[in-house]
N, C-alpha and C positions, 0 to 999 in steps of 0.2 A: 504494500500500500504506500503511497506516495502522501507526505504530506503538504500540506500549502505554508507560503510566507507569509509575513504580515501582510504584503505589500496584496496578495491575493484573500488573505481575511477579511482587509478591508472593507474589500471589492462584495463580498458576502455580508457582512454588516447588517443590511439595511433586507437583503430581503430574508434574514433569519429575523431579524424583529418583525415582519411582514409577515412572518409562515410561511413562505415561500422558498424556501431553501429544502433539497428531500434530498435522500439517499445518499452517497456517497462522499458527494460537497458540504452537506450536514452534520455527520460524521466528523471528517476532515476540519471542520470547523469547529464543531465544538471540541474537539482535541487541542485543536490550536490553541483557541482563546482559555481552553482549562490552562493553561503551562507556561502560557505568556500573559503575563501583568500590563503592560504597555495595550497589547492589543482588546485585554479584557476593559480596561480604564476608557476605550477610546469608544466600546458597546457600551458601558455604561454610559458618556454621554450621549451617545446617537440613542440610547433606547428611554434618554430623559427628553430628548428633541426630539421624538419619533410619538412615540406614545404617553410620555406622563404629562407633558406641555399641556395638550388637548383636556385630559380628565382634570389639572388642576383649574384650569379656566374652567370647567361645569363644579368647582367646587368639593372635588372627590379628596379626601385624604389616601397618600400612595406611599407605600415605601420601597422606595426606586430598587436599593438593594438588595432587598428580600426579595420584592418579584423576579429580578433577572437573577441571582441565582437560583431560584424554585424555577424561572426556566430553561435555564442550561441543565439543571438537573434531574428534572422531567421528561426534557427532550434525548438527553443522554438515556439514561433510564429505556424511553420507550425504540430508543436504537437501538438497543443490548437484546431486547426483548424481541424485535423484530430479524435480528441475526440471527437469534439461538433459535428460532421459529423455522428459520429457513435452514440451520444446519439440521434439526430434527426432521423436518419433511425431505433431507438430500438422504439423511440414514435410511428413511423410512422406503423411499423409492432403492434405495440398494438392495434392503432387506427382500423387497416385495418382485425386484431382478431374480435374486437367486433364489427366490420360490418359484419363478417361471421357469428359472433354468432346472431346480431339481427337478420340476412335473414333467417335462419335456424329456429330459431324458431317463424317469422314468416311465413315461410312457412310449418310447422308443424301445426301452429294453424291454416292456412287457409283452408289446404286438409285435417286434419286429423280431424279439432274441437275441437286439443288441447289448454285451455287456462291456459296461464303462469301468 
């Protein structure tokens, strides 16, 4: 796995505050901004210009830091959860191979007399 720079985090920033960010660049991203402080400090501003500007002009009480890490860590979370998902259904599809391959040839060796 390949990871990004800051200079490419950046460039991500805006549409992981958005939800817009999936799969792979999401990932990659929140790894980044988990390990690097500079890039993390510069989401916390964009995700105070992006999104808390708006809710304190309707008068919402927000706390900027708490929500962005419950979202890096949710989002992480639900990346972990969706890997281990797809590594179980890759075993699953192997396991469900070599029951086709066992049936196969035994029912080769049954009707035909071939033995393996």
């Amino acid at each position: 796995m390949e990871y990004i720079n800051c200079e490419t985090c950046e460039e991500y920033m805006n549409s992981f505050i958005e939800n817009r960010l999936v799969g792979e660049m999401l990932w990659q991203f929140l790894t980044h901004v988990e390990k690097c402080p500079e890039c993390y400090e510069e989401l916390e501003i964009r995700y105070l210009v992006e999104d808390a500007l708006g809710r304190l002009e309707d008068g919402e009480a927000i706390n900027l830091r708490s929500e962005l890490e419950t979202k890096v860590r949710v989002t992480k979370r639900a990346m972990y959860t969706h890997y281990f998902s797809e590594d179980i259904l890759r075993i699953l599809e192997i396991f469900s191979m070599i029951i086709i391959v066992y049936e196969v040839f035994g029912f080769l060796s049954h009707f035909f007399g071939i033995v393996f």
